[in-house]
ZAVOGU-950532 format. One record per residue (C-alpha): x negated, z, y. Coordinates in steps of 0.001 Angstrom, whole numbers. Each point is the difference from the previous one (the first is absolute). Layout:
BEGIN
X/Z/Y
...
END
This chain:
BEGIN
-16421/24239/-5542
-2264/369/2731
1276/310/3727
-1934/-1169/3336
338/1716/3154
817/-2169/2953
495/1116/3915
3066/-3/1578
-731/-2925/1969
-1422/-1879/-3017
3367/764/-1907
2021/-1215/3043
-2263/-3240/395
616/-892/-3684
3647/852/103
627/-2211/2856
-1841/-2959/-2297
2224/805/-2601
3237/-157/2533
-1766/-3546/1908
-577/-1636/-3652
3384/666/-1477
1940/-382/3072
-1086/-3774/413
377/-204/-4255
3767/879/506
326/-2926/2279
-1885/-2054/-2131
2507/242/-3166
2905/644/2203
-61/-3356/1026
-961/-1035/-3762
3003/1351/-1878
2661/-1011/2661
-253/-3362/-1687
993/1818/-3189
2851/1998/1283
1683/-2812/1644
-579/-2871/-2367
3944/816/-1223
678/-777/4144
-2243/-3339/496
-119/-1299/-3492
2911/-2606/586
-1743/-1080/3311
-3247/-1598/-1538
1453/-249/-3797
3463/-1442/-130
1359/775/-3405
3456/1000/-1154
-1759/2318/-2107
-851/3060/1550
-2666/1075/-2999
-1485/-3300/226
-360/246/3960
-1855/3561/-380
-2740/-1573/-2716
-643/-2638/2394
-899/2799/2396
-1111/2269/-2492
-2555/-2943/-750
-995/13/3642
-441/3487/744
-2334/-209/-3406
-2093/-3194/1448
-819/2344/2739
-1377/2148/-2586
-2164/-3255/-949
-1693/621/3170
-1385/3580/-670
-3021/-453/-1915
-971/-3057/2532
922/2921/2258
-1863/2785/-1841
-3179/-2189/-289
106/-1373/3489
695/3903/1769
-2001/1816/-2363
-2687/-1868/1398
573/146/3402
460/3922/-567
-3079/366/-1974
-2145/-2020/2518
1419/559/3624
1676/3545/-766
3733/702/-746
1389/428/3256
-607/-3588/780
1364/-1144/-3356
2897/2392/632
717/-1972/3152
-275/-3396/-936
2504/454/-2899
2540/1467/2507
-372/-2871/2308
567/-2234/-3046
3732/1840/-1360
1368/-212/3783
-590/-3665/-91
1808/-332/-3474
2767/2343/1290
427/-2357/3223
315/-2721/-1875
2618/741/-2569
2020/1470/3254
-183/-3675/2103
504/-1984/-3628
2764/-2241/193
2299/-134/-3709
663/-2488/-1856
2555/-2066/1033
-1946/-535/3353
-3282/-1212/-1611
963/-561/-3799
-3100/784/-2656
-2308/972/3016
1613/3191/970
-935/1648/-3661
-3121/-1701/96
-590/1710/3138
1475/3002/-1217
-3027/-194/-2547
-2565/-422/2807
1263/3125/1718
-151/2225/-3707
-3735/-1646/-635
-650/1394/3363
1121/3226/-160
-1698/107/-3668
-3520/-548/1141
835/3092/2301
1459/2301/-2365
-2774/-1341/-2717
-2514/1584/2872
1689/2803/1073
90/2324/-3026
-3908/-41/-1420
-1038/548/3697
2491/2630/597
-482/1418/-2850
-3837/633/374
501/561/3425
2244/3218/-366
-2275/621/-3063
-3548/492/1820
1725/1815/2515
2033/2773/-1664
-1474/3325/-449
-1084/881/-3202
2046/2100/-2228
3029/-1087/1708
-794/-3980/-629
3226/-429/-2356
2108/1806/2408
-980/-1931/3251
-1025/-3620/-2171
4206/368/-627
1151/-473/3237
-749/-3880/-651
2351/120/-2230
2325/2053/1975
73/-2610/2944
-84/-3001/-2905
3104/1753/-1091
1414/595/4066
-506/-3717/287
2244/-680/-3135
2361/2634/1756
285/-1227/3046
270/-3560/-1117
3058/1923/-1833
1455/2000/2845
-250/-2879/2182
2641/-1706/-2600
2161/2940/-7
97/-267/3699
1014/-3906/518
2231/781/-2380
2051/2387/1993
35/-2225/2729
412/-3915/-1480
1977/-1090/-2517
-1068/-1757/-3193
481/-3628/1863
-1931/985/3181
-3071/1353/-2318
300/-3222/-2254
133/-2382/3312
-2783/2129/2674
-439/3416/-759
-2724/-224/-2446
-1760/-1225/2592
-359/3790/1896
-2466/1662/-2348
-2712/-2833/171
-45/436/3726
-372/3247/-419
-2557/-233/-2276
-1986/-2245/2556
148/2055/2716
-933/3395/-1885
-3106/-1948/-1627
-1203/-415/3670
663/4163/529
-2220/246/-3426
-3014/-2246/1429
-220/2901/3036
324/2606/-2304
-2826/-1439/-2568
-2194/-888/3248
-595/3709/489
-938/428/-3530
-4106/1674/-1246
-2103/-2181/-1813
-300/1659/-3588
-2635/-2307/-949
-3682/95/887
-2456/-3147/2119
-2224/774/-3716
3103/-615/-2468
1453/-3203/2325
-3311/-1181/283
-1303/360/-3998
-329/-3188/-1656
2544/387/-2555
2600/1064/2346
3308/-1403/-460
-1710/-2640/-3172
1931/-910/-2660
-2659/-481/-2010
-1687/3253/404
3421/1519/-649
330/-1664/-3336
-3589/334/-1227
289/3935/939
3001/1234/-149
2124/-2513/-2194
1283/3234/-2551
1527/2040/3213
1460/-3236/1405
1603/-857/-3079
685/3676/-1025
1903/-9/3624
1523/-3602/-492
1994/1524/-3473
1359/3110/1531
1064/-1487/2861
1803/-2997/-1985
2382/2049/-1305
56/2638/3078
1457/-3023/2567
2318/-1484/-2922
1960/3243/-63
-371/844/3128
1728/-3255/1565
2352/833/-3148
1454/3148/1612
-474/-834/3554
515/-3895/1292
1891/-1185/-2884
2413/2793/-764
2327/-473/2848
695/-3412/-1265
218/1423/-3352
2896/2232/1173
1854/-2676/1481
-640/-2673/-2794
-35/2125/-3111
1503/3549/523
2642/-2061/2419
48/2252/3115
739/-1194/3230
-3589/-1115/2000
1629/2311/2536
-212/3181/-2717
-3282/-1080/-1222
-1888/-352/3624
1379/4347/-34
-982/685/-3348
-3720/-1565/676
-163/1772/3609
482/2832/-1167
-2807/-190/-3338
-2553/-1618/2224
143/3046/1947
118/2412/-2908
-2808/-2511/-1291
-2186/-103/3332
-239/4022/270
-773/352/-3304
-3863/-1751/394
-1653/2851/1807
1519/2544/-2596
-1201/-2136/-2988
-3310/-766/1864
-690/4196/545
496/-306/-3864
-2435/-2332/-771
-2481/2354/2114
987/2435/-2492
-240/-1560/-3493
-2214/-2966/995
528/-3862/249
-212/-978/-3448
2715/2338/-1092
2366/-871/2643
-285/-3473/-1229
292/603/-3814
3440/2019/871
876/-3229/1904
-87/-2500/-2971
577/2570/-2343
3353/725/1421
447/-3552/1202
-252/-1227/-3436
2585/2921/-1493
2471/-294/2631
273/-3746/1892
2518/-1442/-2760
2303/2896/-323
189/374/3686
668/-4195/588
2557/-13/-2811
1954/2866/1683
374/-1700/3263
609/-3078/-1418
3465/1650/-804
315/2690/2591
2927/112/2157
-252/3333/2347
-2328/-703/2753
-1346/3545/-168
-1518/-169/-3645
-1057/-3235/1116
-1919/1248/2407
-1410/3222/-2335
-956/-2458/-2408
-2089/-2219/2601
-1670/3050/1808
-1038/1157/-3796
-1418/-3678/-460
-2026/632/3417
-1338/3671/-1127
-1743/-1767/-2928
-1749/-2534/2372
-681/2388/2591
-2908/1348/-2744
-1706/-3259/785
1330/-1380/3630
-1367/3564/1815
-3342/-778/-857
-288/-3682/-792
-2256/-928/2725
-2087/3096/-412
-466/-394/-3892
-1252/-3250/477
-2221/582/3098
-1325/2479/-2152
-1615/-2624/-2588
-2235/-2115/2566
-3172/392/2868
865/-550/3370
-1650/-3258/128
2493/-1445/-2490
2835/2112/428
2608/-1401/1782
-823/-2981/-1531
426/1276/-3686
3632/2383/730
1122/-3120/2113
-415/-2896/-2516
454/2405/-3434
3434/821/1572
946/-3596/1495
-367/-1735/-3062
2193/2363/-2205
2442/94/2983
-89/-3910/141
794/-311/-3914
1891/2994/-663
1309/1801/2909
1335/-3362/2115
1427/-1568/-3040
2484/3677/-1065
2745/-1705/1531
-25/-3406/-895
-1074/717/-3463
3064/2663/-196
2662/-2216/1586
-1458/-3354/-2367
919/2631/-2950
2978/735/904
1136/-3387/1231
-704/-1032/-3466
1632/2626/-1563
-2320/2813/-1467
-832/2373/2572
-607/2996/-2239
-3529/-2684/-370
-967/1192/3442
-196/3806/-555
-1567/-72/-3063
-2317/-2185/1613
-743/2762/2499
-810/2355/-2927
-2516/-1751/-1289
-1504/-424/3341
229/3743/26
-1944/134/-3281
-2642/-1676/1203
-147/2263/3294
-317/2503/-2122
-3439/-1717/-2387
-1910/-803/3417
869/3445/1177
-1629/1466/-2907
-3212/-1770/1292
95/2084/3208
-3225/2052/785
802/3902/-312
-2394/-599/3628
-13/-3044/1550
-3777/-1052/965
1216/-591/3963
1811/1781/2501
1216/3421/-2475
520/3282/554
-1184/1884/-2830
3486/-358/-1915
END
């Protein structure tokens, strides 16, 4: 591995990049995942069904419509990054998730409007799913181009280490209301909190992004291929696709450990949401400080190796660990068990965006990590839920995680496909 010397103030200036891009990303998928961790709250307001499984795939199939939106999204940001620079893109996508988050907060339920207020509901996830669809391939390059080299897997983590804060704090926030209103109060108004808060911190992330460095260059915006479909296809279809198949099974067991496993300790392991909400705190934060230690190792053995002990060990270990929790009963192993589930992905989540950025030119880049990763995020990542709660609703749940393994299989066959070093953006590894 080589190493680059950079000044003092050149280290500081990137640094602060690093802090300005992940600070507004946090914000970005906080108010993302609060939808998630407080569909058990508002599910009865916009899906009135005396079953309570039934009333989380109905918003289980919302929250994965809004994953519909990403590769719209992807293409339509990617663009935008690739032609006017990423900070601008970076912007515009923020702008776009406060708007979703004020509506969902000022929607009125059910029994005030009847089949509008899901319908709405649906407007507000589309919304915030063109965002999010945006946010991560421009992020992504964005903390890419501007890390130092040699230390790219460390610092490219930290997008994963705020994507993980905003899953946290969507989680403390639910731990707090908790303390304070009852079951009833949450169910009738108090799912409302979060979204607010989500809308108001978006605006906080558009004045952080505005201070933001351009990473791209007038000559890459301005090429003619620049943020083309078509020249991304016709040049660089094997590294798209090679990045659409690891990623596939990257987001499916990722959303596996993280989104859907709190419901999966209420509905299957049968803890209280209460006991679940402390058990996922506390991983996401074991989870969310473990990216810049796996991303230091992927400085150290290289990218492609990081990501072959990812589906490797994602494809030995996802069904024994899922079968133990389906039966688990002490809230401690439960939480061991999860946080083991979450080493395994941290291989791949603490340098996702940086593995990909790795496989395109500037001109295409955002473009190609934005749209690779929306549209195996739209089919496999957005549908974990629904497609685990249809299984179990219909009686064969053990489906589900072997499901997940052979996701995991196939992680590990497009891994294989990795270059020892990637043509863009390396480091000598």
């Amino acid at each position: 591995m080589t190493t680059t010397h950079y000044t003092s103030e050149e280290r500081r200036k990137r640094i602060f990049a690093i802090v300005g891009a992940s600070s507004g990303n946090l914000v970005e998928w906080f108010d993302f995942y609060v939808y998630a961790f407080f569909a058990l709250y508002f599910a009865p307001s916009f899906f009135p069904k005396d079953d309570p499984t039934v009333q989380l795939v109905n918003t289980a199939g919302v929250f994965a419509a809004g994953f519909l939106m990403r590769p719209i999204g992807g293409w339509l940001f990617g663009r935008i990054a690739d032609r006017l620079g990423r900070r601008t893109s970076m912007m515009i996508a923020v702008l776009l998730m406060c708007a979703g988050s004020l509506l969902i907060a000022c929607l009125p339920t059910y029994a005030s409007i009847g089949a509008a207020a899901p319908i709405l509901l649906l407007l507000a996830r589309l919304i915030q799913g063109l965002s999010v669809g945006g946010e991560y391939g421009t992020s992504a390059t964005y903390m890419s181009e501007v890390a130092m080299r040699g230390e790219r897997g460390f610092l490219a983590s930290f997008q994963y280490v705020t994507l993980i804060g905003g899953q946290l704090l969507a989680v403390l926030v639910v731990v707090i209301l908790q303390q304070f209103l009852d079951k009833g109060e949450l169910t009738a108004w108090g799912w409302r909190i979060p979204f607010v808060i989500g809308a108001i911190t978006a605006l906080i992330s558009l004045l952080l992004r505005r201070s933001l460095k351009e990473t791209s260059t007038e000559q890459t915006r301005s090429d003619k291929s620049a943020g083309s479909l078509a020249a991304l296809f016709k040049d660089h279809s094997a590294a798209f696709v090679t990045v659409l198949g690891y990623t596939a099974g990257g987001s499916l067991i990722f959303y596996t450990f993280t989104t859907y496993m709190q419901k999966y300790l209420v509905n299957t392991s049968k803890m209280s949401p209460e006991t679940a909400s402390f058990i996922m705190t506390g991983a996401l934060f074991v989870y969310m400080c473990m990216q810049p230690l796996f991303g230091m190792l992927a400085d150290r053995i290289g990218r492609r190796a990081s990501m072959l002990l990812f589906a490797g060990l994602g494809t030995l270990f996802t069904l024994p660990i899922l079968l133990a929790l389906k039966s688990v009963t002490s809230p401690f192993l439960a939480f061991v068990l999860i946080v083991l589930g979450m080493a395994i992905v941290s291989f791949y989540t603490s340098i996702s965006g940086l593995v990909k950025a790795e496989m395109f030119p500037p001109q295409v880049r955002a473009l190609g990590v934005g749209l690779a990763y929306a549209l195996a995020n739209a089919i496999f990542g957005g549908s974990a839920e629904f497609v685990a709660l249809s299984l179990k609703s219909a009686g064969n749940e053990n489906a589900f995680y072997w499901y997940v393994t052979v996701m995991m299989v196939i992680a590990f066959l497009f891994s294989l496909r990795l270059p020892k070093k990637p043509s863009y953006l390396h480091d000598d590894l």
